[in-house]
N, C-alpha and C positions, 0 to 999 in steps of 0.2 A: 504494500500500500504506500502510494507517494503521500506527502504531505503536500497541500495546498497553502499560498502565500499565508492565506488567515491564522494558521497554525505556527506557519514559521515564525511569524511575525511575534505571535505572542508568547513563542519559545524563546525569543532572538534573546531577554535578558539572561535568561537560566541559561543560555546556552555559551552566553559572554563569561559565565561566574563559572562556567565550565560543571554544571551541576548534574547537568544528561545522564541519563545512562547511557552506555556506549551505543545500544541500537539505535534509540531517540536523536542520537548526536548525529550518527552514520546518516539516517535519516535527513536532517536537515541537512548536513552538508552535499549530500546528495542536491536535494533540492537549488541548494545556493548555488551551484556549481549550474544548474542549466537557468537559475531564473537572474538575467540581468538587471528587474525590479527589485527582487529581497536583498541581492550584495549590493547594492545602490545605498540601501537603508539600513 
């Protein structure tokens, strides 16, 4: 399952404190890695 911007987005601080779990992390950075809107922000 990808994660959608809406998600990322409201991950993006726990994910800066580095707080993820490693899937949830994989996860987003997957995501950031094709959406030039979320690494923007």
């Amino acid at each position: 399952m990808k994660f959608d911007c809406e998600v990322v987005q409201d991950l993006y601080v726990i994910y800066e404190e580095n707080e993820l779990s490693p899937n949830v992390r994989a996860r987003v950075d997957e995501h950031l890695q094709s959406c030039s809107t979320c690494r923007k922000i």
